[in-house]
Steps between C-alpha positions, in 0.01 A plus 500: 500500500850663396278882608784434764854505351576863638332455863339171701221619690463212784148506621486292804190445723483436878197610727391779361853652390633573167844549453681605193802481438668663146908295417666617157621273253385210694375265234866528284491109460822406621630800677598545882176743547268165539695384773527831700100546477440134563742525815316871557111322489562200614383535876270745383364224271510258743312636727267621316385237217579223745238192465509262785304256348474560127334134412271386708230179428198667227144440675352687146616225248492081470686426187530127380724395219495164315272381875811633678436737786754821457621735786329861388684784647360866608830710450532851604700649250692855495254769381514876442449766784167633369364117487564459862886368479372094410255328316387124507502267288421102496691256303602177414759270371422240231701272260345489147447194273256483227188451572510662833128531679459825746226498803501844689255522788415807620461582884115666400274590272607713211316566162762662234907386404732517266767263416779642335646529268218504317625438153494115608125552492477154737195364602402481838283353704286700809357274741390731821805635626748235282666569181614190283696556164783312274778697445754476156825535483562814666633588870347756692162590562312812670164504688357823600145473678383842577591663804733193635868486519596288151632105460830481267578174422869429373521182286875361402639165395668296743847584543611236744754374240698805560552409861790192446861698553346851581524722811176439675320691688262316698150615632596759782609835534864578323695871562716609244859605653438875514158473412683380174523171319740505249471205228775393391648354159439129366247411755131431528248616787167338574261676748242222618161577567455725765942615557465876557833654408509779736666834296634587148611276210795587321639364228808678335790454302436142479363221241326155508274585758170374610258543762192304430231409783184550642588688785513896559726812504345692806567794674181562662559458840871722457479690240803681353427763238699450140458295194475151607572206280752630277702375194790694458785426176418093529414259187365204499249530822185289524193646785205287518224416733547692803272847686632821518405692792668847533348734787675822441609722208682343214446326192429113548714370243772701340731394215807703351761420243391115540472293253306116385289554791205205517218636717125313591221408722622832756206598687540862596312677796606851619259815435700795685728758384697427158467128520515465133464134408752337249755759421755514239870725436735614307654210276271212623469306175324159419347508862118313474194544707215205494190409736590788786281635719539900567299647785699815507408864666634642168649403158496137387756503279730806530783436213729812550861622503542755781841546514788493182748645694502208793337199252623574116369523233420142378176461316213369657466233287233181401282478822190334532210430685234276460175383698507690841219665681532883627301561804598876562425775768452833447856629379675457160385326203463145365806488299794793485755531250658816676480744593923519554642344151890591567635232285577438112122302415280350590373232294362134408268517808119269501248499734263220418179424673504703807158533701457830707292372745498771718609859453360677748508907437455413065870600433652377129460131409828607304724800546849586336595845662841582338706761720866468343676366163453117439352415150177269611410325233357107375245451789193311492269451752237277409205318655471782823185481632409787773231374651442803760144612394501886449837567443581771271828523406634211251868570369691786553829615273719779556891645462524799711745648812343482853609428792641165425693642226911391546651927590619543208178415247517298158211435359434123301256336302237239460433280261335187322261463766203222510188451701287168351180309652544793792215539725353845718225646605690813446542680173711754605865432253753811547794598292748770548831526289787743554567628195575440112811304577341346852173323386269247582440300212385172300243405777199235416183412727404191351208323571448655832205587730430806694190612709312195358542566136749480207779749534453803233796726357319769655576375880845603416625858643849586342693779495674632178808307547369174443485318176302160431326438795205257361180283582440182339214306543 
């Protein structure tokens, strides 16, 4: 949630004490400020986010794949203050080919589920306290029984071919020199099953790189607040496979001025303070999202540009992201375009098919908060499906000055906008331009869903400087 630009509030549980603490300028993407607060919170952090044992063996969940047996993992993943500091989870690893036959066996009785996402609309099976189902093409999958901690399963291909000439990193524990590991040009890095790289991925000012694996980025047992895998003036990168598992403030994965950036089958789980999910900068261009799973304690996407004077101006330029699941606390939105826009444009951007799963407090399936002077314009988000039941607020538009606003305000604009085959159960759509010369204009709902019925021209609240905002059904 970029509500933070100005100030970082860390919220950080332990016992029953809540500390705050309030660093300026912290999240200025590639300034010195990061590493003076992460230096500043890290024992802080440490001590109080610790895990000792953040995966242990599930007793809730049986899952059996294809007749094979998988390990199912409860995690206790980094939560907000208010929610107690963690949350569990269970989970599970799985390699998809077509055809692929599910069997989840429950530890007891239960009577209601839902599978998501739901637009798959699979059949399944209920036999006492086993579920049976076939699932398509598609990678990751939600259960949510009432009142019991949720199974995620993360499906990928098999990436074993990447393993011949690459820096390995077996199954094990790995530290980072510093806490840091610092990927390096012209070379690829598989993570078995089950490596834990111990601290922060960084990956700047190089090209041709790739880490690819099923094993995990993981903090949780020494966590060190700060953005955490990070992408940073690099082409050519390729990310694939592996768990993110950040247990302090920071955005999970962080990309700036980076460019042909290949990105899929992530699985994402960290719910606490500003742990945005997939989270794009100033001049990232042709960078693609597919088949990612973003458990995130707030935005999902957060595509940004908080800082000209340190990043340029470089458009933020033909990004895309396609087929990943949102599973959201109670902080942020679904997808953010904003709020700090300090660049030239922003433009050629498509989300495609991207299940909400879970939004916890109802915030925006789709938000573009402008605070500064970027044109935003040829955007389409289509095939969003919020499945939170009750949520009220849909998509939300505005160019105004807060307090993410760049000192010395210029307003922009936004423009040649598209929603299609969108789904809500809110109906709540809210624009607000600037003025004559700083509108929001030439946006279409088409084909889209809210609060269980056809969308209607009159579920649109403008002000008077829009122009050509419009329903089509």
């Amino acid at each position: 949630m970029k509500q933070k630009k100005k100030y970082w509030i860390i919220s950080i549980f332990f016992g029953m004490m809540f500390t705050v603490l309030s660093c300026t300028g912290v999240e200025k993407s590639l300034q010195a400020n990061e590493t003076q607060v992460e230096n500043k919170l890290a024992r802080m952090a440490s001590a109080a986010g610790q895990l000792d044992s953040p995966m242990v063996k599930s007793l809730a969940y049986q899952v059996i794949v294809n007749n094979d047996t998988l390990d199912v993992w409860q995690e206790t993943c980094y939560d907000l203050a208010e929610n107690g500091g963690q949350t569990d989870v269970h989970t599970a690893l799985f390699t998809y080919v077509p055809g692929t036959q599910v069997k989840i066996i429950c530890s007891s009785s239960f009577s209601n589920f839902t599978l998501s996402p739901k637009r798959l609309d699979i059949p399944v099976t209920k036999n006492g306290n086993e579920l049976t189902f076939t699932i398509p093409e598609y990678y990751n999958y939600a259960l949510a029984i009432p009142g019991r901690a949720p199974l995620l399963l993360f499906g990928s291909p098999n990436y074993s071919a990447y393993k011949q000439g690459a820096v390995v990193f077996a199954k094990g524990i790995h530290h980072g020199v510093n806490g840091v590991f610092k990927l390096e040009s012209n070379k690829t890095y598989y993570l078995e099953e089950g490596a834990i790289l111990r601290g922060k991925v960084l990956i700047e000012n190089v090209s041709n790189v790739k880490l690819i694996g099923r094993g995990y980025i993981d903090d949780r047992t020494a966590p060190v607040a700060g953005n955490f895998v990070k992408v940073y003036r690099s082409q050519h990168v390729e990310l694939r496979g592996f768990g993110v598992r950040h247990a302090a403030l920071g955005w999970q994965v962080d990309m700036v001025n980076s460019s042909n950036v290949d990105v899929s089958h992530l699985n994402l789980l960290s719910f606490g303070q500003n742990n945005d999910g997939l989270d794009l900068g100033s001049g990232c261009q042709d960078v693609h999202f597919s088949h990612c799973f973003i458990g995130s304690g707030d935005d999902g996407f957060g595509w940004h540009a908080t800082n000209a004077a340190a990043d340029g101006e470089t458009p933020l330029l033909n990004c895309h992201a396609h087929d990943c699941m949102i599973w959201k606390n109670q902080v942020g939105v679904g997808i953010r375009i904003g709020s700090s826009l300090e660049t030239s444009s922003v433009e050629q951007l498509t989300f495609k098919d991207i299940d909400i799963a879970k939004m916890a407090w109802g915030g925006h399936s789709v938000a573009i908060p402008h605070s500064d002077w970027a044109d935003v314009k040829n955007i389409t988000f289509e095939g969003i499906r919020d499945e939170t039941s009750g949520n009220t607020r849909f998509v939300l538009m505005y160019i105004k000055q807060n307090a993410n606003s760049n000192p010395v305000y210029r307003p922009g604009t936004i423009s040649d906008i598209r929603f299609i085959d969108c789904v809500s159960s809110a109906t709540a759509a809210i624009f607000e331009g600037y003025d004559a010369d700083h509108m929001i204009k030439d946006v279409t709902f088409k084909n889209v869903k809210v609060g269980g019925r056809d969308m209607l021209q009159s579920d649109i609240v403008a002000n008077s400087f829009t122009s050509n905002i419009t329903v089509v059904n």
